[in-house]
Short mmCIF file of the C-alpha atoms (twelve columns), coordinates in Angstrom:
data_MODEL
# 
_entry.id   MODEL 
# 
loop_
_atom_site.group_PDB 
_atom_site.id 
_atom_site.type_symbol 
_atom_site.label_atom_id 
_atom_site.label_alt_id 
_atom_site.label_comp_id 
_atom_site.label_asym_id 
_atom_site.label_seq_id 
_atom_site.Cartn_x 
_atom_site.Cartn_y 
_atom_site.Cartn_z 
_atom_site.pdbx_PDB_model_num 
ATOM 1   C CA . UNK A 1   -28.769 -14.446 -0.395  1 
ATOM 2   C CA . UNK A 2   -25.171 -15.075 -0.207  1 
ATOM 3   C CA . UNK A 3   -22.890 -15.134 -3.450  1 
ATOM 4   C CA . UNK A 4   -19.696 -16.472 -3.241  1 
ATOM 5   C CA . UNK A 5   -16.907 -16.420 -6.553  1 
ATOM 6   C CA . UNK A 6   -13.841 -18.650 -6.966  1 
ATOM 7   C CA . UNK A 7   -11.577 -18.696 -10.203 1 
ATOM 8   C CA . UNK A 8   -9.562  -21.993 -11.709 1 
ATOM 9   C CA . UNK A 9   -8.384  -23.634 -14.361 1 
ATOM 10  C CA . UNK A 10  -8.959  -27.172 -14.953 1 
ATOM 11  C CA . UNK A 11  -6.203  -28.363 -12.805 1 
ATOM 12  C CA . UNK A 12  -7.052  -26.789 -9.505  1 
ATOM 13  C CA . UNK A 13  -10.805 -27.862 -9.434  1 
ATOM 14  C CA . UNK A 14  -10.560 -30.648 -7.120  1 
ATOM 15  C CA . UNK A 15  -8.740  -27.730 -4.037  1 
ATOM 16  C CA . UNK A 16  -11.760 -25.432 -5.334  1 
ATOM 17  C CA . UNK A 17  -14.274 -27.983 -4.817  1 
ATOM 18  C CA . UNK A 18  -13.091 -28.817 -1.340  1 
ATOM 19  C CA . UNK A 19  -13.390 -25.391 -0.116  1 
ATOM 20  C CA . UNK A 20  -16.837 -25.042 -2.123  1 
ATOM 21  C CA . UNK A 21  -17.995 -27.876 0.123   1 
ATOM 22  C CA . UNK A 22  -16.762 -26.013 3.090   1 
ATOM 23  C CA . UNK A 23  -19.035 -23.317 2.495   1 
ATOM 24  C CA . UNK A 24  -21.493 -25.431 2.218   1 
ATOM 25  C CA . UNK A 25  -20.742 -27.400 4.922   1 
ATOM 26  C CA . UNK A 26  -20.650 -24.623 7.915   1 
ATOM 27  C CA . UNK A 27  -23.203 -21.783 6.051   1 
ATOM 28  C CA . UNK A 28  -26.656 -24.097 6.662   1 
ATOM 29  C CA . UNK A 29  -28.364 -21.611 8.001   1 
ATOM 30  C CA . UNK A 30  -28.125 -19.474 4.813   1 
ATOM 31  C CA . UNK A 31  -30.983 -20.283 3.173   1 
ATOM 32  C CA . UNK A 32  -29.506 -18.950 -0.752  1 
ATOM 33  C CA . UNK A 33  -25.690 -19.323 -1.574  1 
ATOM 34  C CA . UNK A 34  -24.800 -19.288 -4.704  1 
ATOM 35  C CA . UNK A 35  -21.159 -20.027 -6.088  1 
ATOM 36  C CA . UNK A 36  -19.926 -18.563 -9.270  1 
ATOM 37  C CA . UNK A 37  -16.706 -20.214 -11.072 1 
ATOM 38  C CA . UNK A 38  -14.874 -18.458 -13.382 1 
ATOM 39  C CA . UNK A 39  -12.770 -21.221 -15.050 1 
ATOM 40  C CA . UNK A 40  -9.582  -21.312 -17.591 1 
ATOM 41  C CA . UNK A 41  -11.021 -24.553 -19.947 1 
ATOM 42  C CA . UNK A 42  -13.233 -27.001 -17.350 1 
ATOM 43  C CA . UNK A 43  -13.722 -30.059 -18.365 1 
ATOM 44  C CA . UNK A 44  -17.456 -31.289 -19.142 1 
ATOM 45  C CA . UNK A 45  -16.243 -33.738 -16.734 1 
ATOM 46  C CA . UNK A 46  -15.469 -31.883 -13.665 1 
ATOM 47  C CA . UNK A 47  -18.858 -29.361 -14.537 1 
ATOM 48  C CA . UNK A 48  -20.906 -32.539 -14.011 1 
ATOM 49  C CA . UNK A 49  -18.698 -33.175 -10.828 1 
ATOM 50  C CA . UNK A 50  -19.715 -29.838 -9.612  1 
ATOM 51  C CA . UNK A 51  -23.458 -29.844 -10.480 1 
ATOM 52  C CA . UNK A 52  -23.252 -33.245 -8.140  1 
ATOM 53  C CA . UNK A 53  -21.785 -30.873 -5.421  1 
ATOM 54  C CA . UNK A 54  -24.826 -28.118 -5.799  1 
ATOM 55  C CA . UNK A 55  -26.954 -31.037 -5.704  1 
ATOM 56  C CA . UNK A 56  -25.845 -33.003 -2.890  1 
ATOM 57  C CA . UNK A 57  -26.536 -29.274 -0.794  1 
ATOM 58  C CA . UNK A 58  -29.327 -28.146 -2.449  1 
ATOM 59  C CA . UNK A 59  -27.223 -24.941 -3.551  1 
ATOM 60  C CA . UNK A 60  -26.058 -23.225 -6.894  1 
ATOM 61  C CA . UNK A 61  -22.579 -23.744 -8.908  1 
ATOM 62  C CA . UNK A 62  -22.636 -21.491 -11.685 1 
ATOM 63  C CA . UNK A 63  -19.266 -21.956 -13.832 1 
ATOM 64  C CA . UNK A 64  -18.666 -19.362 -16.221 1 
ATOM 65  C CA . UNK A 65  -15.900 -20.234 -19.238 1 
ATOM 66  C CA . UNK A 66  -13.258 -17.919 -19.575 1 
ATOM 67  C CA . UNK A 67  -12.430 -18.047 -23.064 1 
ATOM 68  C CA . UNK A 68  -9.292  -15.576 -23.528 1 
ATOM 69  C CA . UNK A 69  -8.078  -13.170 -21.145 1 
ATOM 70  C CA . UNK A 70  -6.075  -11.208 -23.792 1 
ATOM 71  C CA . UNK A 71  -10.002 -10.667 -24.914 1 
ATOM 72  C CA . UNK A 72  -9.648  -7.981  -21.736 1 
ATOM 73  C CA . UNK A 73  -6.231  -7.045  -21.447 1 
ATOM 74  C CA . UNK A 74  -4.861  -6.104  -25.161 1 
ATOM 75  C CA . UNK A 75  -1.226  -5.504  -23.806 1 
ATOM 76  C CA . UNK A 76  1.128   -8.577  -22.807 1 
ATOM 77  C CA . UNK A 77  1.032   -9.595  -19.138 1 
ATOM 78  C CA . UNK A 78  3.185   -11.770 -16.683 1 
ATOM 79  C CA . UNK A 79  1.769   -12.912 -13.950 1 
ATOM 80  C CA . UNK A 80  5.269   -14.685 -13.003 1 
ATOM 81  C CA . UNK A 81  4.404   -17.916 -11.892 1 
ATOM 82  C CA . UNK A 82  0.853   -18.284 -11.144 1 
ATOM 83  C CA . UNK A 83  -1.472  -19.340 -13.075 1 
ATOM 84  C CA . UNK A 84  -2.847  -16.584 -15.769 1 
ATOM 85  C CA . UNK A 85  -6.655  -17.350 -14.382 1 
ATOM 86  C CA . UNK A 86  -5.673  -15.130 -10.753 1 
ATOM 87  C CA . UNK A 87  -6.697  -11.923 -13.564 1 
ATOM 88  C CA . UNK A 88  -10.141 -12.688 -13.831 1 
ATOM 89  C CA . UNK A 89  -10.938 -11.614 -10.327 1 
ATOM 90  C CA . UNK A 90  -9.970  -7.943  -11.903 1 
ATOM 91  C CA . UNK A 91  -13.019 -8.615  -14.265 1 
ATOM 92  C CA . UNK A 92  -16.190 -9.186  -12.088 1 
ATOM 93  C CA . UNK A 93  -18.369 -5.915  -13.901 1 
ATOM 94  C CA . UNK A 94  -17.545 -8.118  -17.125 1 
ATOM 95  C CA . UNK A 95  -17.538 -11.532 -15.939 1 
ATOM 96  C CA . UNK A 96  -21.036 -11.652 -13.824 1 
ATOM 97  C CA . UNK A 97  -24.280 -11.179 -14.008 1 
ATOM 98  C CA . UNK A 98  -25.395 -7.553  -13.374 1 
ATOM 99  C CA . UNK A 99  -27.592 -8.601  -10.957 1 
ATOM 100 C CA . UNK A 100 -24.940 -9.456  -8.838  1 
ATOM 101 C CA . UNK A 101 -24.446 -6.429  -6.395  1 
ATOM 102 C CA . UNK A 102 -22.051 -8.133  -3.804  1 
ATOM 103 C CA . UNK A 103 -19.982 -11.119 -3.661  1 
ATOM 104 C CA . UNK A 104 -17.087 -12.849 -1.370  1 
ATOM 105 C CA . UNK A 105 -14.451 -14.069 -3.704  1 
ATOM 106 C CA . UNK A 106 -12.427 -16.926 -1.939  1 
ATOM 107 C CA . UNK A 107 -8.955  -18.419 -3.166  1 
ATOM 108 C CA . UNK A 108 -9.213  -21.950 -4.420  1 
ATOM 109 C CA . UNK A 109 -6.944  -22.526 -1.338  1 
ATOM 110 C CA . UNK A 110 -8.929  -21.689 1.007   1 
ATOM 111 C CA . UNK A 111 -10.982 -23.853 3.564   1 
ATOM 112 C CA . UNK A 112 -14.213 -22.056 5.629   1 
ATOM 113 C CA . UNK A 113 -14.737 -23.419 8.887   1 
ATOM 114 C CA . UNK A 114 -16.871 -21.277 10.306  1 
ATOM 115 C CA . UNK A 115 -20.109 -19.566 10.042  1 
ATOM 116 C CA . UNK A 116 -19.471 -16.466 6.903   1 
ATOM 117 C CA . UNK A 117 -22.969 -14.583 8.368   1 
ATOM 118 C CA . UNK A 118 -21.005 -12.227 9.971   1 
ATOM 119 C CA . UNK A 119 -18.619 -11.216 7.363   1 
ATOM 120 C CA . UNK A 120 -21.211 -10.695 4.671   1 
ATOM 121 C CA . UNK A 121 -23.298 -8.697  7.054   1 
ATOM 122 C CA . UNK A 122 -20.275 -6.221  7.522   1 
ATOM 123 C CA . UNK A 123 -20.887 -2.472  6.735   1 
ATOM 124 C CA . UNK A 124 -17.744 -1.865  4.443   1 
ATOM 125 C CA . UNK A 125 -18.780 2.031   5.407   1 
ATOM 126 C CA . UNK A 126 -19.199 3.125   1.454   1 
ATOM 127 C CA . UNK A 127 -15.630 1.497   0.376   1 
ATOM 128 C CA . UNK A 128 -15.390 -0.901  -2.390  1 
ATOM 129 C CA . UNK A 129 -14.176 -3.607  -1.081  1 
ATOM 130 C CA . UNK A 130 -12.951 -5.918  2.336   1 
ATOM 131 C CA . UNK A 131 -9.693  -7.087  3.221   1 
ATOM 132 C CA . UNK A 132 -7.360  -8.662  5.364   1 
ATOM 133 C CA . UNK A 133 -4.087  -7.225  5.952   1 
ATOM 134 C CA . UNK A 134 -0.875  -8.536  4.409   1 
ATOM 135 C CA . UNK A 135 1.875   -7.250  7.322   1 
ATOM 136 C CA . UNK A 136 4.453   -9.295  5.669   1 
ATOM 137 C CA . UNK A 137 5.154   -7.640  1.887   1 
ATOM 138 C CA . UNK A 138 8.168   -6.567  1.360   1 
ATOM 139 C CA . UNK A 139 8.501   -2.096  2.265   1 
ATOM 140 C CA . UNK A 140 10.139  -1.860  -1.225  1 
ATOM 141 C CA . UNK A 141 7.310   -3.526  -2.961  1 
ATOM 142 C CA . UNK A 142 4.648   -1.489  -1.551  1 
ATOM 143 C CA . UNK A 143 6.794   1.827   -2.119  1 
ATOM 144 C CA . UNK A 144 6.746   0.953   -5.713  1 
ATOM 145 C CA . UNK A 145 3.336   0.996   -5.446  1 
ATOM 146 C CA . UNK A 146 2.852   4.288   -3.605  1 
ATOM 147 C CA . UNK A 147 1.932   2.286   -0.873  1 
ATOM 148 C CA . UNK A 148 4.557   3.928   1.967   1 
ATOM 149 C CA . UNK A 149 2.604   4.029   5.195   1 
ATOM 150 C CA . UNK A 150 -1.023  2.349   3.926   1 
ATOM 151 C CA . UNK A 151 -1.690  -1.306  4.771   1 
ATOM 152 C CA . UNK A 152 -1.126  -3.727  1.639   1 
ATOM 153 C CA . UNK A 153 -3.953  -6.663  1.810   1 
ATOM 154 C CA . UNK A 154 -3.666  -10.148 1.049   1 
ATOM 155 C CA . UNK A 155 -6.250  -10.585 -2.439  1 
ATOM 156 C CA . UNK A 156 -7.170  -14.259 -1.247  1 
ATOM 157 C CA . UNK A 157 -10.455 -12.738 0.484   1 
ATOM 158 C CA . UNK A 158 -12.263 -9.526  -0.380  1 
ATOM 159 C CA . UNK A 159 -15.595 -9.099  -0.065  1 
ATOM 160 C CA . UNK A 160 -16.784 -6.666  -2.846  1 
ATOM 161 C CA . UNK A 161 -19.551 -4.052  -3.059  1 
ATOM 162 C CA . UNK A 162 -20.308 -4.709  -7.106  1 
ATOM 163 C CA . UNK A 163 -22.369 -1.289  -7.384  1 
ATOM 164 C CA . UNK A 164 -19.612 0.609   -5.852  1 
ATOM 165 C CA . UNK A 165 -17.526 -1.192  -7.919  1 
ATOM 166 C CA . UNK A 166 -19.437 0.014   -11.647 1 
ATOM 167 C CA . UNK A 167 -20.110 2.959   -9.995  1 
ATOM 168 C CA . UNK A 168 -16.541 4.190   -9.364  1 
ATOM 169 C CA . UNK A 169 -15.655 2.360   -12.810 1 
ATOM 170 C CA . UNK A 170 -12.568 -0.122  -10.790 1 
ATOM 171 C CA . UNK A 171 -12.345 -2.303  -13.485 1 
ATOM 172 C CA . UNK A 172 -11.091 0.175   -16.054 1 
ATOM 173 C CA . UNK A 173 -8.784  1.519   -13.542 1 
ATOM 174 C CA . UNK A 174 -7.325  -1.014  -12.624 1 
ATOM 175 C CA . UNK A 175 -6.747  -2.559  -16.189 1 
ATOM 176 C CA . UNK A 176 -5.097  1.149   -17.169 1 
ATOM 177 C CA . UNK A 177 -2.662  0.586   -14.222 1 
ATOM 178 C CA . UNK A 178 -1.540  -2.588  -14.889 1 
ATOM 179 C CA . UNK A 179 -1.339  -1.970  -18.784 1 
ATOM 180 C CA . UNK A 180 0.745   1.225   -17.591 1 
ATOM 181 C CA . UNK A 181 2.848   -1.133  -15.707 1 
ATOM 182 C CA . UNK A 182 3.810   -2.871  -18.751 1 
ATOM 183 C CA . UNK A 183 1.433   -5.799  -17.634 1 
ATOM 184 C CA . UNK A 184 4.373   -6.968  -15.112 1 
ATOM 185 C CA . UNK A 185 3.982   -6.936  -11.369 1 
ATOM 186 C CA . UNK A 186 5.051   -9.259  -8.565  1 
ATOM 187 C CA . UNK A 187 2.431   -10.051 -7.405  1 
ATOM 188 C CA . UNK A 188 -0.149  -9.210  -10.808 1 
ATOM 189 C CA . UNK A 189 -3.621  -9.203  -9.388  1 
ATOM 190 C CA . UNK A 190 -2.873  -8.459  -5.928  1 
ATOM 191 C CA . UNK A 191 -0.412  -5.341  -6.367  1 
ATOM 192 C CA . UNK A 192 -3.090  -4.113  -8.932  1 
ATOM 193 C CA . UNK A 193 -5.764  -4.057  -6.839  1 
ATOM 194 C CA . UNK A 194 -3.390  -2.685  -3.560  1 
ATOM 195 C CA . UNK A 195 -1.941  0.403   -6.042  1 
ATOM 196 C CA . UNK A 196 -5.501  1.081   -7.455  1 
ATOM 197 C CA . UNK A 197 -7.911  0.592   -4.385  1 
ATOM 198 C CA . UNK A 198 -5.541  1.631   -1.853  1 
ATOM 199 C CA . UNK A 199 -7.535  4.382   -0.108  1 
ATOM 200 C CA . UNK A 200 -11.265 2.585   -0.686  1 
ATOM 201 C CA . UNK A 201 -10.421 -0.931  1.495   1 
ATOM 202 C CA . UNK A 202 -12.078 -1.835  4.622   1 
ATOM 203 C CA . UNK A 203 -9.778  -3.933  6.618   1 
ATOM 204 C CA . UNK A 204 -11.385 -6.852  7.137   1 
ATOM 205 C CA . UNK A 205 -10.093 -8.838  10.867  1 
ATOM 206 C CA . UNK A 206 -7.651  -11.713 10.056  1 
ATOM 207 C CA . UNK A 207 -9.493  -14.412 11.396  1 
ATOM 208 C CA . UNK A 208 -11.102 -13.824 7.622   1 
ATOM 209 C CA . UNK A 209 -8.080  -14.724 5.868   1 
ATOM 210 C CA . UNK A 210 -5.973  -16.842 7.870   1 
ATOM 211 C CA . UNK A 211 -2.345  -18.177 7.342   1 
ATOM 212 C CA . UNK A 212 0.619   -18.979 8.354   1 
ATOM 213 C CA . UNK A 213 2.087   -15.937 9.577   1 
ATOM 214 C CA . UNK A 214 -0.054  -15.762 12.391  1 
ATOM 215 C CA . UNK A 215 1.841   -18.738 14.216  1 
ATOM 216 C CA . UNK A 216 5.167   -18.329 12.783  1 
ATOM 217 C CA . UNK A 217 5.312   -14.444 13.901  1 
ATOM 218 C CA . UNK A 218 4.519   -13.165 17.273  1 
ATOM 219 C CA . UNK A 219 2.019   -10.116 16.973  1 
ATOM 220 C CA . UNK A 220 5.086   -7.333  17.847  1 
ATOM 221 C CA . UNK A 221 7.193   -8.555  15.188  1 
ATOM 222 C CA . UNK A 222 3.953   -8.163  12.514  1 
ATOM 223 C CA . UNK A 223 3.256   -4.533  14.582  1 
ATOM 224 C CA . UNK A 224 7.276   -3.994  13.812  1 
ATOM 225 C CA . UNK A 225 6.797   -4.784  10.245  1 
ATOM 226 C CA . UNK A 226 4.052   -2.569  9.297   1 
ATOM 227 C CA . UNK A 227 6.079   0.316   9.890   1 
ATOM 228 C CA . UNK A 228 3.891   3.886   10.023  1 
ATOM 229 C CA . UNK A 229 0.715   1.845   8.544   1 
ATOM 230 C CA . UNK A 230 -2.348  1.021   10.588  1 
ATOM 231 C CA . UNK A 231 -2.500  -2.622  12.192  1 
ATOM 232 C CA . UNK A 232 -4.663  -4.768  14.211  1 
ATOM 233 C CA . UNK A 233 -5.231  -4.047  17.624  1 
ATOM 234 C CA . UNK A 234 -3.683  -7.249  19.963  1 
ATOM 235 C CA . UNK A 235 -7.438  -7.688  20.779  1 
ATOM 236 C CA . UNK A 236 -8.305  -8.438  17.129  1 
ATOM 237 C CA . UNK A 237 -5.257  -10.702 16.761  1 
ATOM 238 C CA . UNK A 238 -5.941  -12.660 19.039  1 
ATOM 239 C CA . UNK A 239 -9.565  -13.355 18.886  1 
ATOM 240 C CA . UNK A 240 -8.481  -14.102 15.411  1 
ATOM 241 C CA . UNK A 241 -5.627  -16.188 16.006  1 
ATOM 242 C CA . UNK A 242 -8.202  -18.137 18.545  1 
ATOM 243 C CA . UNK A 243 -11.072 -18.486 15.787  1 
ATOM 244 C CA . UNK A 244 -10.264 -18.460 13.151  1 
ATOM 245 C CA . UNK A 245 -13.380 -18.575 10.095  1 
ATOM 246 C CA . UNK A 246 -10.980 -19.054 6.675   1 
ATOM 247 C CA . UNK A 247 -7.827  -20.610 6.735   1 
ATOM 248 C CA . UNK A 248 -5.989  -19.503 3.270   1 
ATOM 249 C CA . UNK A 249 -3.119  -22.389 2.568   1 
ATOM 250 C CA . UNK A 250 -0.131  -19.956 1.624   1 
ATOM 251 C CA . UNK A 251 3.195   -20.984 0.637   1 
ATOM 252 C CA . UNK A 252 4.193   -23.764 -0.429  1 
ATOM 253 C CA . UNK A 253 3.225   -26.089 2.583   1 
ATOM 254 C CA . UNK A 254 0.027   -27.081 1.340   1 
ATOM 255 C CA . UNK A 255 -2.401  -29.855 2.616   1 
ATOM 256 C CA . UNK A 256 -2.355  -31.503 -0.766  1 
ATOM 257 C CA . UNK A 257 0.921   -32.239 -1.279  1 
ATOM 258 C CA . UNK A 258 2.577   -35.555 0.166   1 
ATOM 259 C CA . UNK A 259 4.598   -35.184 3.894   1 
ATOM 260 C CA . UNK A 260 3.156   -31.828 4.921   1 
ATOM 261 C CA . UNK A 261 2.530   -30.967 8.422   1 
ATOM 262 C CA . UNK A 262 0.213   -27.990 7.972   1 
ATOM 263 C CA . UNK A 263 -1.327  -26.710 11.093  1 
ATOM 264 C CA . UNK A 264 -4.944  -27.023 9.785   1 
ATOM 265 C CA . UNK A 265 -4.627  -29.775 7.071   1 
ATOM 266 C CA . UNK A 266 -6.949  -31.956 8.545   1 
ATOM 267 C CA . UNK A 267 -10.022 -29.623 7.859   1 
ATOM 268 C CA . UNK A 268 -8.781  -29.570 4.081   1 
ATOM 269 C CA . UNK A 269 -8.471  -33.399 4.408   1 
ATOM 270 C CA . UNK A 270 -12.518 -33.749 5.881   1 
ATOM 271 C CA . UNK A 271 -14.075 -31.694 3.421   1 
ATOM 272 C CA . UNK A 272 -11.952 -32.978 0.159   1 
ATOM 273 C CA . UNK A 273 -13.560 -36.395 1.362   1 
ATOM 274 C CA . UNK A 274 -17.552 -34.727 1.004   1 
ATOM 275 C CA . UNK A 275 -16.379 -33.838 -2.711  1 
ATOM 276 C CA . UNK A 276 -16.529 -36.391 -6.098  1 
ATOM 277 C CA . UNK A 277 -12.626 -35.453 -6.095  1 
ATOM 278 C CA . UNK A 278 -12.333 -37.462 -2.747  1 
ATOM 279 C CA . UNK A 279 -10.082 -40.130 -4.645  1 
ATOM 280 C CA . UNK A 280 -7.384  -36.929 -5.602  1 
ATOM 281 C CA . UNK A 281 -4.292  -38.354 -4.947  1 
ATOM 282 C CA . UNK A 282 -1.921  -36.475 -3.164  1 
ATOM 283 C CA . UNK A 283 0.862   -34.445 -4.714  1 
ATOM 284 C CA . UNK A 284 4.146   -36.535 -4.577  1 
ATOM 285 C CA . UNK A 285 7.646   -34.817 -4.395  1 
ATOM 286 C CA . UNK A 286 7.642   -32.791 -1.535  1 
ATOM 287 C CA . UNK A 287 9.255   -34.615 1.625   1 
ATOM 288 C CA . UNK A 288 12.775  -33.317 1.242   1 
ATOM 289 C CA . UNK A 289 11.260  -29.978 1.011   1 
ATOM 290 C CA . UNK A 290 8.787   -30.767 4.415   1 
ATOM 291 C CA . UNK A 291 11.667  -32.031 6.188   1 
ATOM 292 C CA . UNK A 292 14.010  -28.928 5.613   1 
ATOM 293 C CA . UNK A 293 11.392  -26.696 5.729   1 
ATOM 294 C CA . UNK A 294 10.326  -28.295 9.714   1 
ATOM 295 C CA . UNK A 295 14.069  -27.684 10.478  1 
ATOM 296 C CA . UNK A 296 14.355  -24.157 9.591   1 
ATOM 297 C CA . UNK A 297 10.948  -23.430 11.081  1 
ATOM 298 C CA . UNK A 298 12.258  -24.978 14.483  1 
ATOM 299 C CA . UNK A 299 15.723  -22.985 14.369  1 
ATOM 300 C CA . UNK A 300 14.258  -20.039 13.194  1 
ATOM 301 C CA . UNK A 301 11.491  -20.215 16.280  1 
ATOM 302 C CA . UNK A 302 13.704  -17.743 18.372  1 
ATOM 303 C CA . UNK A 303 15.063  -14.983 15.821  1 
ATOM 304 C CA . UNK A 304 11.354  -13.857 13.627  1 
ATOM 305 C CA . UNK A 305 13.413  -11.096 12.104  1 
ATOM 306 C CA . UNK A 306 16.088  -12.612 10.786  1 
ATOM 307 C CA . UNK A 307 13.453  -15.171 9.420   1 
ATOM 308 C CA . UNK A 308 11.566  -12.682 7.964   1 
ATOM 309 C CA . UNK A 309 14.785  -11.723 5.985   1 
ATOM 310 C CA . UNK A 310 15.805  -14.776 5.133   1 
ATOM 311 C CA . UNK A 311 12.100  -15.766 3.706   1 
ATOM 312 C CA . UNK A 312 11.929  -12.554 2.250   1 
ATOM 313 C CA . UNK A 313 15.384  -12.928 0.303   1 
ATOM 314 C CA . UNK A 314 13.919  -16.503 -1.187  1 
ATOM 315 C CA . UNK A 315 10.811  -15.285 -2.307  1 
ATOM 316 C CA . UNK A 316 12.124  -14.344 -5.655  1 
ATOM 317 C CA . UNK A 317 13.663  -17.588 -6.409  1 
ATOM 318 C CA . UNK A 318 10.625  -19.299 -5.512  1 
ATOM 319 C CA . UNK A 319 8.518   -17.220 -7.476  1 
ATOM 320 C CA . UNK A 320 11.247  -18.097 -11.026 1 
ATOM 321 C CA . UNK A 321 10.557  -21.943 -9.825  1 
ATOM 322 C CA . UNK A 322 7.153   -21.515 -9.998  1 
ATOM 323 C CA . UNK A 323 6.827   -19.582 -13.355 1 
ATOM 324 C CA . UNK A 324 9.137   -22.995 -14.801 1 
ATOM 325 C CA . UNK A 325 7.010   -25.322 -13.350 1 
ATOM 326 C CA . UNK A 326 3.940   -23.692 -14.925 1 
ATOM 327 C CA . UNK A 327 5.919   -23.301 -18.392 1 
ATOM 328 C CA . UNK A 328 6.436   -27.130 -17.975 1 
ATOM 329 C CA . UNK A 329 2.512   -27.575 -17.245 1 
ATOM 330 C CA . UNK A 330 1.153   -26.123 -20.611 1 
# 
């Protein structure tokens, strides 16, 4: 039996849904999956939708309401620019069933296309949880975190061990840490989890949670950027970068969203049509952005360092656009 968990609020369903139906889609041979959804206020509309989804496959959708998260965190949090609902993944011993011993959380921006067997069969050697490596973060971040020297991961894929999780009581640590933090971290859920977990992560092989780095930065610049911290051998980049299993849709260039010219959009595009949201328009707004963002990709192509920087230095700003646009959403 296979469970899988995503989190969303009402107005990401439709990019959940897709890569629900990609699990479905390229996992037939798994004879039990089961997909939990914690959601921020579903609609009884798009519940229905997804009970059509189970049904069409023959599989479970379990959505579970999330009525309050300040139910769980009693201290004031900002989780600057994403959407508040990226927390509940820091609640799994409260949130599921107790029966529930393992689970793959996936990002609702994620697509599979490729058999998960292999992944959820992985010995994670008595840590608590899998991961794919995040060479990109900025040093000073992860310093901040105590995290000189130790891989940071990427939080868009971790397979967790739920009894090692209870056993070594995460959740509670990891809610302390943040409340210590004053509830205010860059990146909330995924420098939580990093600071907390740090030493009890199996690094998971990117092919597992693939994204755009891996074509826009040759492997010695990512070996560069990791500093003193473990990395990937070249062997396990590039059997990754050759097949890859999930692609994660970071950034801003997203599949959705009118003009883009993502690398792997078209698997997004298939399995969006297999969904009840297959008449989602797309996301208007955004070919200004595509077209500047395809120029400094090409003249950036030669110098990945100085890219880095220069990505690196915007980060911030996008990250103050974001937390406006979601301000102007509610």
């Amino acid at each position: 039996m296979m469970n899988i968990l995503y989190t969303t609020d009402n107005g990401f369903v439709g990019k959940v849904a897709t890569g629900v139906c990609s699990v479905f889609e390229n996992n037939k041979e798994i004879s039990d999956i089961t997909v939990y959804i914690i959601g921020l206020n579903i609609s009884q509309e798009n519940k229905r939708k997804f009970e059509q989804l189970a049904q069409t496959y023959h599989r479970q959708i379990r959505v579970i309401d999330l009525e309050d998260l300040h139910q769980y965190f009693n201290f004031e949090f900002d989780t600057l620019g994403w959407a508040p609902v990226i927390l509940a993944r820091l609640l799994l011993d409260k949130l599921l069933p107790e029966t529930v011993d393992k689970i793959l959380y996936l990002d609702g921006d994620t697509v599979n296309i490729g058999s998960l067997s292999e992944l959820w069969n992985i010995d994670l050697q008595g840590n608590v949880l899998g991961a794919c490596i995040e060479a990109t973060v900025d040093p000073e971040r992860k310093a901040s975190l105590g995290m000189a020297g130790v891989p940071y991961i990427n939080s868009g894929v971790l397979l967790f061990d739920l009894n090692q999780w209870r056993k070594e009581n995460c959740g509670e640590q990891i809610i302390t840490y943040y409340r210590e933090k004053g509830g205010n971290l860059f990146a909330a859920d995924q420098d939580v989890i990093n600071a907390v977990l740090k030493d009890r992560i199996y690094y998971l092989p990117p092919c597992y949670n693939f994204y755009n780095i891996y074509w826009t930065y040759p492997y010695r610049t990512l070996k560069k950027l990791m500093g003193n911290a473990w990395y990937y051998s070249k062997e396990t980049f590039d059997a990754s970068v050759k097949n890859p299993i999930i692609i994660h849709f970071l950034g801003e260039e997203r599949p959705w969203r009118k003009g883009n010219k993502h690398k792997f959009r078209k698997y997004y595009q298939e399995y969006q049509q297999m969904t009840p949201w297959k008449d989602e328009p797309e996301e208007e707004g955004w070919r200004v952005y595509f077209l500047c963002w395809n120029i400094f990709n090409f003249l950036m192509r030669p110098f990945p360092m100085l890219r880095y920087k220069i990505i690196n230095g915007l980060i911030p700003l996008f990250m103050k656009w974001r937390k406006k646009q979601l301000k102007g959403k509610k």
